[in-house]
C-alpha positions as CSV (number, residue, x, y, z in Angstrom):
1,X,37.1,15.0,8.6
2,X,36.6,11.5,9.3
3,X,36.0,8.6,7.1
4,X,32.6,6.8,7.2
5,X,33.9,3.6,7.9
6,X,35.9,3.2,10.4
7,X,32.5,5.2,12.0
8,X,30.5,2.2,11.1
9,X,32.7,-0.2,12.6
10,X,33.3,1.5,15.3
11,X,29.0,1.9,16.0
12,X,29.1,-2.2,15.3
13,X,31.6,-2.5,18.0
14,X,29.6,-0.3,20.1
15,X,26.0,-2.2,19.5
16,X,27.8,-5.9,20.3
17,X,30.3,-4.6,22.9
18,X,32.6,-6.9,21.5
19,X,35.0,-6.8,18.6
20,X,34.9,-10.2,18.0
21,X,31.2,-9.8,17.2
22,X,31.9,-6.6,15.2
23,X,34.0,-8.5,12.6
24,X,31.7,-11.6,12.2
25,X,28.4,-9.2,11.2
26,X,31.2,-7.1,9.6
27,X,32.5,-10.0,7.6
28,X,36.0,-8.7,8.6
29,X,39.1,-10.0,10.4
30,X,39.4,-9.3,14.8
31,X,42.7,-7.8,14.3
32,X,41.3,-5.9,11.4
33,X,38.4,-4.5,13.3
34,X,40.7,-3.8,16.4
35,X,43.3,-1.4,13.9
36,X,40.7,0.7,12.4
37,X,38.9,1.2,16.0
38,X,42.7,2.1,17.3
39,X,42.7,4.5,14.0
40,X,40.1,5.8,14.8
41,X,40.7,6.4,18.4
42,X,44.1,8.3,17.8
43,X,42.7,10.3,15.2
44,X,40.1,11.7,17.2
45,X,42.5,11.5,20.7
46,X,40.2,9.9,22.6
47,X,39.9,6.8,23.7
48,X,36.8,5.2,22.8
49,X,36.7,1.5,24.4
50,X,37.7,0.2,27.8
51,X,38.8,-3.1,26.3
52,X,39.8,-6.1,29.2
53,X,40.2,-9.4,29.0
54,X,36.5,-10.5,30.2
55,X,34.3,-7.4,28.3
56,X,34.4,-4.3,26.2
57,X,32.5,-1.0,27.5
58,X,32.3,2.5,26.1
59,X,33.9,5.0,27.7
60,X,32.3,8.5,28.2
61,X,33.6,10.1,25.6
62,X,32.7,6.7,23.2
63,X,29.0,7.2,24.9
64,X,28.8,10.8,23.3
65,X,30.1,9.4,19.4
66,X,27.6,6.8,19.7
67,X,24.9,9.4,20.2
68,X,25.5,11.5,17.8
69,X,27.0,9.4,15.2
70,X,24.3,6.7,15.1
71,X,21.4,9.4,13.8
72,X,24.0,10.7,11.0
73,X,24.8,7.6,9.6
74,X,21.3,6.5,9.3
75,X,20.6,9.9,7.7
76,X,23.3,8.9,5.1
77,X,22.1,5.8,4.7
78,X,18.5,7.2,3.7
79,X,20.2,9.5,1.7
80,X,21.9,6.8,-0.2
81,X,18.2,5.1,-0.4
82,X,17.0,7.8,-2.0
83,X,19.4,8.3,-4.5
84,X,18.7,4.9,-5.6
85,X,15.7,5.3,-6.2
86,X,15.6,8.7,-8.1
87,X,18.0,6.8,-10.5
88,X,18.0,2.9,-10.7
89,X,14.9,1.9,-12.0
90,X,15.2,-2.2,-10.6
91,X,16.9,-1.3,-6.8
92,X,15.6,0.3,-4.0
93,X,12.4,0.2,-1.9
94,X,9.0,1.5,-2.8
95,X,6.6,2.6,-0.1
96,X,2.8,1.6,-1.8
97,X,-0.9,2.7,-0.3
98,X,-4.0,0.4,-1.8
99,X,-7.7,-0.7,-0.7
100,X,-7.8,-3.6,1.2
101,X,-10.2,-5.6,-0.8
102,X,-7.8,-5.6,-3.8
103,X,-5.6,-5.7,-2.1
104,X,-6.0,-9.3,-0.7
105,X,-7.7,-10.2,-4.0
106,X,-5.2,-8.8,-6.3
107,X,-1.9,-7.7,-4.7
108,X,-0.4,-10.9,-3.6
109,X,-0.4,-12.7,-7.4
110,X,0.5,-9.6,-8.6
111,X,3.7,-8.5,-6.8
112,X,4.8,-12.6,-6.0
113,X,5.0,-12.0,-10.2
114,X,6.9,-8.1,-9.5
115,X,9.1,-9.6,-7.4
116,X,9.9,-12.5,-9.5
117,X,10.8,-9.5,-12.3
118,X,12.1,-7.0,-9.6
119,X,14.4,-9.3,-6.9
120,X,16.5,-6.1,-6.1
121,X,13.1,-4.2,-4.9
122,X,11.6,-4.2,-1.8
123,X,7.9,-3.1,-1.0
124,X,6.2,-1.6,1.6
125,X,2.5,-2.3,0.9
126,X,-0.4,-0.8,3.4
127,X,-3.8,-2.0,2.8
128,X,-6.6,1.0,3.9
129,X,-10.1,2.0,2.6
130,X,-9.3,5.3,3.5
131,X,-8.5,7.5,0.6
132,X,-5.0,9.2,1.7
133,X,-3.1,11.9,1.1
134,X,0.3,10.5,-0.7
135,X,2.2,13.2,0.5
136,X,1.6,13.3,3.8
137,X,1.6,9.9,4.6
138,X,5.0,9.9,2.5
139,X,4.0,6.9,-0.4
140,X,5.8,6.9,-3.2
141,X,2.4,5.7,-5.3
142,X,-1.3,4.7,-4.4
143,X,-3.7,2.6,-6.3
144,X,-7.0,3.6,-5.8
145,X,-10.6,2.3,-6.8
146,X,-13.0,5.5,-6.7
147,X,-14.8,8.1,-8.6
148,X,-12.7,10.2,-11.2
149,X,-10.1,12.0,-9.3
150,X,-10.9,16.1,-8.2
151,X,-7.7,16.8,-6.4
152,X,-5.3,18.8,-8.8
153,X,-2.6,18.2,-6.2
154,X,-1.6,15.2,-7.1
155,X,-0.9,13.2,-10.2
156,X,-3.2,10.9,-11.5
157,X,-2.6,7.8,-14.0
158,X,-6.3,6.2,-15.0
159,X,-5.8,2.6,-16.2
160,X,-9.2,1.0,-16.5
161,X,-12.7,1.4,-15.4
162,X,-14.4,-0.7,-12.9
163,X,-17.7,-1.9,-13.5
164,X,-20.3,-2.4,-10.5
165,X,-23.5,-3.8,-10.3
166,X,-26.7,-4.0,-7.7
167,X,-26.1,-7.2,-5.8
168,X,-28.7,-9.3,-3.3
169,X,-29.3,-12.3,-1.7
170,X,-32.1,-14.9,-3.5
171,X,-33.2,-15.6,0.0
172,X,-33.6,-12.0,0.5
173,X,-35.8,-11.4,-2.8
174,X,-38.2,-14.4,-2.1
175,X,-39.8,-11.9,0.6
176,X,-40.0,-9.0,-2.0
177,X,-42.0,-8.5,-5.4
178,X,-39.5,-8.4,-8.1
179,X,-37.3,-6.0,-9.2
180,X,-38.0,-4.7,-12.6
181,X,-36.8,-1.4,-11.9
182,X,-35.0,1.3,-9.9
183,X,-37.7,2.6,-7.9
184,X,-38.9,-1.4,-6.6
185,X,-35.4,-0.6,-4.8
186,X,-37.0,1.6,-2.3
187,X,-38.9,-0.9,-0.9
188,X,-35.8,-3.1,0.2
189,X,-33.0,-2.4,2.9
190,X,-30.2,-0.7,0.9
191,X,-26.7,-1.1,2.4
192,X,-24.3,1.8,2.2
193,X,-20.7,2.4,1.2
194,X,-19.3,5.2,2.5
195,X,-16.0,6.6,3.9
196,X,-17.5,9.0,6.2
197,X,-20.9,7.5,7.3
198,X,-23.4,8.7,4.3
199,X,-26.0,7.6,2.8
200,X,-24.9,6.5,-0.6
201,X,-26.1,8.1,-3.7
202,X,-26.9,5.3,-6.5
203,X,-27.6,6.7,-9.8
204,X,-28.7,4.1,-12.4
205,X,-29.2,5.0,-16.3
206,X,-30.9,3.5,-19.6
207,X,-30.5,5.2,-22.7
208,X,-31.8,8.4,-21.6
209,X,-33.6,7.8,-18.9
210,X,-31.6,8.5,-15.4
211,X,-33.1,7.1,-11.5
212,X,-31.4,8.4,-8.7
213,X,-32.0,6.1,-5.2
214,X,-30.5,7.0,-2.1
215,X,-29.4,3.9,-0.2
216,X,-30.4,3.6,3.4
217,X,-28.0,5.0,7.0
218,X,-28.9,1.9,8.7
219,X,-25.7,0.2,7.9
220,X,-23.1,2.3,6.5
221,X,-19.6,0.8,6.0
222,X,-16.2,2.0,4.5
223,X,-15.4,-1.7,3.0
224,X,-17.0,-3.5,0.7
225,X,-16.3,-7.0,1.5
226,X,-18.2,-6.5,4.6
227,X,-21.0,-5.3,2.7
228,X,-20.8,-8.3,0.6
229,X,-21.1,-10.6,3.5
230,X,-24.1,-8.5,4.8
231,X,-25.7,-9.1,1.4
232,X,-24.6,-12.5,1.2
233,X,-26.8,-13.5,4.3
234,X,-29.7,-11.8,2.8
235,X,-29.3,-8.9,4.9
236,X,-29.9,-6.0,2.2
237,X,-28.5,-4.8,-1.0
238,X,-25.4,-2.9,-2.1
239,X,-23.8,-2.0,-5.0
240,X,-20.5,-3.1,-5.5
241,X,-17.0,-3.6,-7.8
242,X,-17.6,-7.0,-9.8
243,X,-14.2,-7.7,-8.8
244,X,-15.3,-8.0,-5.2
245,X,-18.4,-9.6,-5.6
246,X,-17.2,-12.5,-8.3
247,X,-16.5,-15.4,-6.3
248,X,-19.9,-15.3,-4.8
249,X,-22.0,-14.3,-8.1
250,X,-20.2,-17.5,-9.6
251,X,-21.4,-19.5,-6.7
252,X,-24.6,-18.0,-6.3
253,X,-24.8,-16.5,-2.9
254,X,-25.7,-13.2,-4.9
255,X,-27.3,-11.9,-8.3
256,X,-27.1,-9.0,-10.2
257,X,-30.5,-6.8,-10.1
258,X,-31.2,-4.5,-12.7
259,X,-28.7,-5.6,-15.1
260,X,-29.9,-3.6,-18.1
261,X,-29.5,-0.2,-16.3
262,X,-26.2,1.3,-16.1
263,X,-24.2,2.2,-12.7
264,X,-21.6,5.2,-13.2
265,X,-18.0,2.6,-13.2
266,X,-15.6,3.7,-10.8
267,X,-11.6,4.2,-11.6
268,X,-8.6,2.3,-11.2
269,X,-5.9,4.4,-10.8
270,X,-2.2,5.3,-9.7
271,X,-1.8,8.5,-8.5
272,X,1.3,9.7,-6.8
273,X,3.0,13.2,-5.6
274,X,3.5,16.0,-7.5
275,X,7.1,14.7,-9.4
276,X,8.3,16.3,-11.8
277,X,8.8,12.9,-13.4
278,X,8.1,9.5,-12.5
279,X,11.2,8.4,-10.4
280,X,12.7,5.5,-12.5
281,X,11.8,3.0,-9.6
282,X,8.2,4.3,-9.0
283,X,7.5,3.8,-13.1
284,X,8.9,0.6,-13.3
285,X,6.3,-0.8,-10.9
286,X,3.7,1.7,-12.4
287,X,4.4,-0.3,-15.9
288,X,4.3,-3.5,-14.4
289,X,1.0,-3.2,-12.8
290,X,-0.8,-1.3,-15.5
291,X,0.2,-4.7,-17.5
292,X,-1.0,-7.0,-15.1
293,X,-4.4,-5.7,-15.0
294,X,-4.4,-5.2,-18.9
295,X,-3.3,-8.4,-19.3
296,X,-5.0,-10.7,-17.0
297,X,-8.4,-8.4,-17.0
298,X,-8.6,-9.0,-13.3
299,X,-11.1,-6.7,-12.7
300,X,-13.6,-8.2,-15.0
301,X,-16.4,-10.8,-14.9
């Protein structure tokens, strides 16, 4: 059986066609790169290199090693990956699914701190409205902003509720009577979220009175801060997270309708596949989230 590496060199001799390269990505001597390739070449008895004075090539037989020992030694490199992560909780690389709208609002403070804590881990972060399925799209965690979870599947962490409110345009209620309550809305163009198109169901309460107003299909969206912008230019009304619609409620652009009825809050949460437990990696940035929110109250205004 062969060691792994004198396979590795030989692959980085292979990828530069020269040994001098080899040994300065190697960080290793020429002559000490040109023994264990010679090692290598007797153990297996064959020869490997056409080495000349002007240029290094592979020979056939160094051709068929490169093919079938490039795909191994990645897979043992994964392997290694994974190990690290199943058992150091500060090294390895974390694979992470969120909305885009946090994610540009929120993400980028947050893990500049994470990374500031966490040098030794690396993050893959992809940014989609679409609510995915962690296993098959292989993330290690998700952070979602949605209704309370229904799929059993997966594991589910809540850490906070997120409140939402009725938004509009001032320009937009100069041309309307006001809004005292829910059903003035169905006079006005009602803007849609929806993943797959819908109308969207609002369902206000007060006390014990409940209102249910179905906003309008004539412009459905899956993200909200294009419904804010919509709104913004006095375009209709949506309901949205306060943490999406902050910077323009301080400004102005848009106001809160209906304040003293209540919209359902949505959930922040982590959920993640079905472990067993946490990988030590995965909770680490799981704990150092949940105390980023908790302690700057991001998602409040």
């Amino acid at each position: 059986m062969y060691e792994l590496k004198p396979i590795r060199v030989f692959l980085e001799v292979a990828q530069h066609l020269s040994f001098a390269k080899a040994s300065k990505a190697l960080k290793m001597t020429p002559a000490s790169v040109t023994r264990i390739v010679a090692r290598l070449e007797e153990e297996m008895g064959q020869q490997l290199f056409v080495r000349t004075t002007r240029q290094v090539s592979l020979t056939s037989a160094g051709a068929v090693a490169v093919a079938r020992y490039t795909p191994l030694v990645a897979e043992l490199d994964r392997v290694g990956e994974d190990i690290a992560k199943a058992t150091r909780p500060d090294l390895g690389r974390l694979r992470i699914n969120a909305p885009l709208s946090m994610g540009l609002r929120i993400l980028p403070q947050m893990i500049d701190s994470f990374r500031l804590a966490y040098p030794r881990i690396d993050l893959d972060v992809h940014l989609t409205d679409a609510f995915v399925d962690v296993i098959d799209e292989g993330c290690d965690l998700a952070i979602r902003v949605s209704g309370p979870p229904g799929d059993k599947s997966t594991i589910w962490r809540k850490l906070c509720e997120v409140p939402r409110s009725i938004l509009a345009a001032p320009s937009l209620l100069e041309r309307f009577d006001e809004v005292s309550e829910p059903d003035n809305l169905r006079a006005l163009p009602l803007l849609s979220y929806s993943p797959v198109g819908e109308a969207e169901p609002w369902v206000l309460t007060q006390g014990t009175e409940r209102r249910a107003i179905r906003a309008g299909t004539q412009v459905v969206s899956n993200n909200g801060d294009f419904l804010l912008e919509l709104t913004r230019g006095g375009h209709g009304l949506c309901v949205l997270p306060d943490f999406i619609a902050g910077d323009a409620l301080a400004k102005g652009d848009v106001v809160r309708l209906l304040s003293d009825w209540d919209l359902p809050p949505l959930w922040l949460t982590l959920y993640y596949p079905p472990y067993e437990q946490l990988p030590p990696l995965v909770a680490t940035f799981s704990d150092f989230f949940e105390g980023y929110i908790r302690d700057l109250d991001v998602l409040q205004f």
